[in-house]
SEVOBA-383038 format. One record per atom (N, C-alpha, C): residue in one letter; x, y, z; residue number from 1. Coordinates in steps of 0.2 Angstrom, whole numbers, plus 2048, in hexadecimal, padded with zeros to 3 digits. Each point is the difference from the previous one (the first is absolute). Example, Ala and Ser with C-alpha at 12.3 -4.5 7.8 and 13.67 -1.06 7.14 Angstrom:
REM residues 2
a;842;7E4;827;1
a;7FC;806;800;1
a;804;806;800;1
s;7FE;805;7FC;2
s;804;806;801;2
s;7FC;805;803;2
This chain:
REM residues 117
x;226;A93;12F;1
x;800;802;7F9;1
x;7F9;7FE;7FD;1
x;7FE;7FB;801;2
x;7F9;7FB;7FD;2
x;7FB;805;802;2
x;7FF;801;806;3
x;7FD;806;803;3
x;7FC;805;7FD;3
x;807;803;7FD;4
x;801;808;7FC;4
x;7FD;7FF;7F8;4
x;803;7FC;7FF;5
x;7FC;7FE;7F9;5
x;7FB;7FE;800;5
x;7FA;7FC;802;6
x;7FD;7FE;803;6
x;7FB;808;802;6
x;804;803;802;7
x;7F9;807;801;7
x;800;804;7FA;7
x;807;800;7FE;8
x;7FE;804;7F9;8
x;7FD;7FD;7FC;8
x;802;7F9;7FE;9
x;7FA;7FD;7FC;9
x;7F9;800;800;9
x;7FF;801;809;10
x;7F8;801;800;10
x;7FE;807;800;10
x;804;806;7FE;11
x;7FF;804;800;11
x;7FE;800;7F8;11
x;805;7FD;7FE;12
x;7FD;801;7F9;12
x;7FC;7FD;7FC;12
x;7FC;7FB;803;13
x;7FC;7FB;800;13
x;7FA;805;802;13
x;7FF;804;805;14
x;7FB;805;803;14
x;800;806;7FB;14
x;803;803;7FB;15
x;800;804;7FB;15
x;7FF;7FD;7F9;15
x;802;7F8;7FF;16
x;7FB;7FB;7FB;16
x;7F9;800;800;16
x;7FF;7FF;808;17
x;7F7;7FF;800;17
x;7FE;809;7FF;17
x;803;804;802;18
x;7FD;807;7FE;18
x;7FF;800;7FA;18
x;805;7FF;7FC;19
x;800;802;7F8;19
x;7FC;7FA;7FD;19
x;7FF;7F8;804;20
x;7FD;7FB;7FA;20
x;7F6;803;802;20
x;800;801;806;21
x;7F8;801;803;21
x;7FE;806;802;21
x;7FB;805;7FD;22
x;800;805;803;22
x;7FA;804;806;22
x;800;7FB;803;23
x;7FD;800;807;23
x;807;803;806;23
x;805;7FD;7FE;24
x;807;801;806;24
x;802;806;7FA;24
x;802;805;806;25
x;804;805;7FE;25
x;809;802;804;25
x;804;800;7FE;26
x;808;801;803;26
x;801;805;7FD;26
x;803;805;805;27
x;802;805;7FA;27
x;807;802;7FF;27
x;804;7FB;804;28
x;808;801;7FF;28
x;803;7F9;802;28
x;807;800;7FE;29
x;803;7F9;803;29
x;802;801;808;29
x;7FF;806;802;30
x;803;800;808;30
x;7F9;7FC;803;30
x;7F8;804;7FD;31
x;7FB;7FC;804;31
x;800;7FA;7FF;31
x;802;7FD;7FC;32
x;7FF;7FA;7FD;32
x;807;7FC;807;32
x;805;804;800;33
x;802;7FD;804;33
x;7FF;7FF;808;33
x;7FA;803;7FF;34
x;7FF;801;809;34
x;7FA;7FC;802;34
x;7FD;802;7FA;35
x;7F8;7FB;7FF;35
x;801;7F9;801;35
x;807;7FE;7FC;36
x;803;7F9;801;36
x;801;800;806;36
x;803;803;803;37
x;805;7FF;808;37
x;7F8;7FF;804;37
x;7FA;806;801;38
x;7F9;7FE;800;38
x;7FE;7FA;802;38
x;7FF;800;7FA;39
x;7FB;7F7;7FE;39
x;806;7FB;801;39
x;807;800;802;40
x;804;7F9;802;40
x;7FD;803;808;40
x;803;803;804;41
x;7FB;803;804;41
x;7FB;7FA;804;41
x;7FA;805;7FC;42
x;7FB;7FD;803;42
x;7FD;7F9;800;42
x;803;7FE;7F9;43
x;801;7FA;7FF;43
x;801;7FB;805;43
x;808;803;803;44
x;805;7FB;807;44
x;7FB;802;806;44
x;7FE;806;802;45
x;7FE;7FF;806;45
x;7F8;7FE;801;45
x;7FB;804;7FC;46
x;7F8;801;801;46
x;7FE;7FA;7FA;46
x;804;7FF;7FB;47
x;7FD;7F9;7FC;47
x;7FD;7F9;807;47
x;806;7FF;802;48
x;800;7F9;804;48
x;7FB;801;804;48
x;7FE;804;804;49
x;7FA;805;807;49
x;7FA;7FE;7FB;49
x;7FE;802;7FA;50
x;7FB;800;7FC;50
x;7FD;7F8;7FE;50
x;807;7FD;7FE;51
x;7FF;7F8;7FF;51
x;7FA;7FF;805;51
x;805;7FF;805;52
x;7FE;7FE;808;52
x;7F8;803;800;52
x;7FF;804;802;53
x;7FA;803;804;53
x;7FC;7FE;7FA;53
x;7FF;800;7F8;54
x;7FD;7FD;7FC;54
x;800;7F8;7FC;54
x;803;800;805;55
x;802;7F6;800;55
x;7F6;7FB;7FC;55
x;7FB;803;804;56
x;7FC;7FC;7FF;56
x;7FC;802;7FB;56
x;803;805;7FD;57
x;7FB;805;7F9;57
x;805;7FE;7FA;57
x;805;7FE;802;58
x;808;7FC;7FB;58
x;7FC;7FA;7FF;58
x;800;7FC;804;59
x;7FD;7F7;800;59
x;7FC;801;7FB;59
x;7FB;804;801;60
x;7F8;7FF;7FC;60
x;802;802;7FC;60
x;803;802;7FC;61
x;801;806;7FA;61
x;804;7FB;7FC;61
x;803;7FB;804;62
x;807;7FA;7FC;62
x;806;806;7FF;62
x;802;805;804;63
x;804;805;7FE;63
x;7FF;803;7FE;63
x;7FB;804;7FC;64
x;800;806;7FB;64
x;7FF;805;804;64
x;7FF;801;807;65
x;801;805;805;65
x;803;804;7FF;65
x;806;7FD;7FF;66
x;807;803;800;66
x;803;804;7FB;66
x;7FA;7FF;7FA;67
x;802;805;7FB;67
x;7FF;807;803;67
x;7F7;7FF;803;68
x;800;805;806;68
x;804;802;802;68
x;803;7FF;805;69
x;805;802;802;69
x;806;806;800;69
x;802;7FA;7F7;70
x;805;802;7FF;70
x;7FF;807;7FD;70
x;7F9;802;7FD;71
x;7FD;806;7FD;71
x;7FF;803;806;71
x;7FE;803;807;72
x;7FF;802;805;72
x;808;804;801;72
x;805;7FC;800;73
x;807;7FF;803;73
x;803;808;7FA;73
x;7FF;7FE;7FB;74
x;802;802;7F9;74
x;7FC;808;801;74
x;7F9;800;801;75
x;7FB;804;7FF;75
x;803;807;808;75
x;804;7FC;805;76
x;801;804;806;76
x;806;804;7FD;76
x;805;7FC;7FE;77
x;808;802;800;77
x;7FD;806;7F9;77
x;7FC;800;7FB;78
x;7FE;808;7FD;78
x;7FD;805;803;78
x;7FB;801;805;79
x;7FF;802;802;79
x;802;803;807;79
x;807;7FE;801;80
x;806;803;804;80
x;804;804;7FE;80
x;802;7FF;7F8;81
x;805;802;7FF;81
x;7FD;807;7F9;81
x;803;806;7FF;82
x;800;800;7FE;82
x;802;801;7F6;82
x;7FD;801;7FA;83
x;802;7FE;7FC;83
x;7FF;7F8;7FE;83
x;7FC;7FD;803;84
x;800;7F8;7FE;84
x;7F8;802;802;84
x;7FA;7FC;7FD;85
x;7FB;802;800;85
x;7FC;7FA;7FB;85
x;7FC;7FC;803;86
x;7FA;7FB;800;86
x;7FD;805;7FF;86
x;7FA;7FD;7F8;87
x;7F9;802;800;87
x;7FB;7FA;804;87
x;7FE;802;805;88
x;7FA;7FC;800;88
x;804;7F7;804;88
x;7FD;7FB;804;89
x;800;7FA;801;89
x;7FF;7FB;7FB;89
x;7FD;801;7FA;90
x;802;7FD;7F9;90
x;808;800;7FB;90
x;801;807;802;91
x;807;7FF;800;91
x;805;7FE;802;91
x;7FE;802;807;92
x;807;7FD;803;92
x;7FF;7F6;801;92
x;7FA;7FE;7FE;93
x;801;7FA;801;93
x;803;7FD;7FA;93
x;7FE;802;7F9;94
x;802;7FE;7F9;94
x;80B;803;801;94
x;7FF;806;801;95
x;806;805;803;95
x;805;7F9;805;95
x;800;7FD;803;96
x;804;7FF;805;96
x;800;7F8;7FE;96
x;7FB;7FC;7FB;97
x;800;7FB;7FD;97
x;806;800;7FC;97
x;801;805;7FB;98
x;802;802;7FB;98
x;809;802;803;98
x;801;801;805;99
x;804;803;805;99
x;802;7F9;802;99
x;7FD;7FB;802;100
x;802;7F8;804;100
x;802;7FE;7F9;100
x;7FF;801;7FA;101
x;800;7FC;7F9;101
x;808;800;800;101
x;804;806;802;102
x;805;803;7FE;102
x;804;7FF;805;102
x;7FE;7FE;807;103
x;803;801;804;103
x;803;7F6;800;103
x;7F9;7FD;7FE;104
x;804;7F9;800;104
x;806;7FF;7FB;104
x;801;804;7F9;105
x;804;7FD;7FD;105
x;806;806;803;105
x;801;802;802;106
x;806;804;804;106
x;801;7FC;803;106
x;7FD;7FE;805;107
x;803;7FB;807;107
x;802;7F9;7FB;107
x;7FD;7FE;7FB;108
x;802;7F8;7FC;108
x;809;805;7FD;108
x;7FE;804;7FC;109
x;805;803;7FA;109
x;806;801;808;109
x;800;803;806;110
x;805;801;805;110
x;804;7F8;804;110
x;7FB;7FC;800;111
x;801;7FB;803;111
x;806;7FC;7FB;111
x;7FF;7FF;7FA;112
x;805;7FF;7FA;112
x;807;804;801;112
x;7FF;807;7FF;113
x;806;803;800;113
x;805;7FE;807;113
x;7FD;801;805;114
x;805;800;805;114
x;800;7F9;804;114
x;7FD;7FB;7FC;115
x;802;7F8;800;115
x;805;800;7FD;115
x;802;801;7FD;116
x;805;801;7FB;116
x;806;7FE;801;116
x;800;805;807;117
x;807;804;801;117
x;804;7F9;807;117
């Protein structure tokens, strides 16, 4: 159940960042839902792979790599899908910031509700 809420919410966290910035474009709640399904995606499998193999560009940077990253990760899952669409590597990296802002207080606001129980 946590799951399912959990991807709607980033769905609609993914249609927040369309409407607060307009560099990301969504043009429906179904893309938004698959952009999320996406980006959770690439996230679990090709995030970790990228960690790895950019381990020593991470060190030096003290982590700010990985906003890289997370802007790379964000910028692919748009340009698969259509109906979801990044202007430009400025946007998806400010785009997917704006995207993790939302995505922390989901996971803090989820973590609450279903402690609860």
């Amino acid at each position: 159940m946590k799951l399912i809420v959990k991807w709607l919410l980033n769905a609609t966290a993914l249609l927040a960042v369309a409407s607060i910035y307009s560099g990301v474009e969504v043009s429906n709640f179904a893309t938004a839902l698959v952009a999320a399904l996406v980006i959770g995606l690439f996230n679990l499998f090709l995030r970790p792979i990228l960690i790895v193999l950019t381990l020593p560009v991470t060190l030096l940077t003290m982590g700010l790599f990985l906003f890289i990253i997370n802007a790379l990760l964000f910028w692919a899952a748009a340009t698969m899908l259509d109906g979801f669409q990044v202007r430009g590597f400025a946007a998806a990296l400010l785009g997917s910031f704006i995207y993790s802002a939302f995505g922390l207080v989901i996971d803090s606001a989820l973590e609450r509700l279903f402690a609860q129980r």
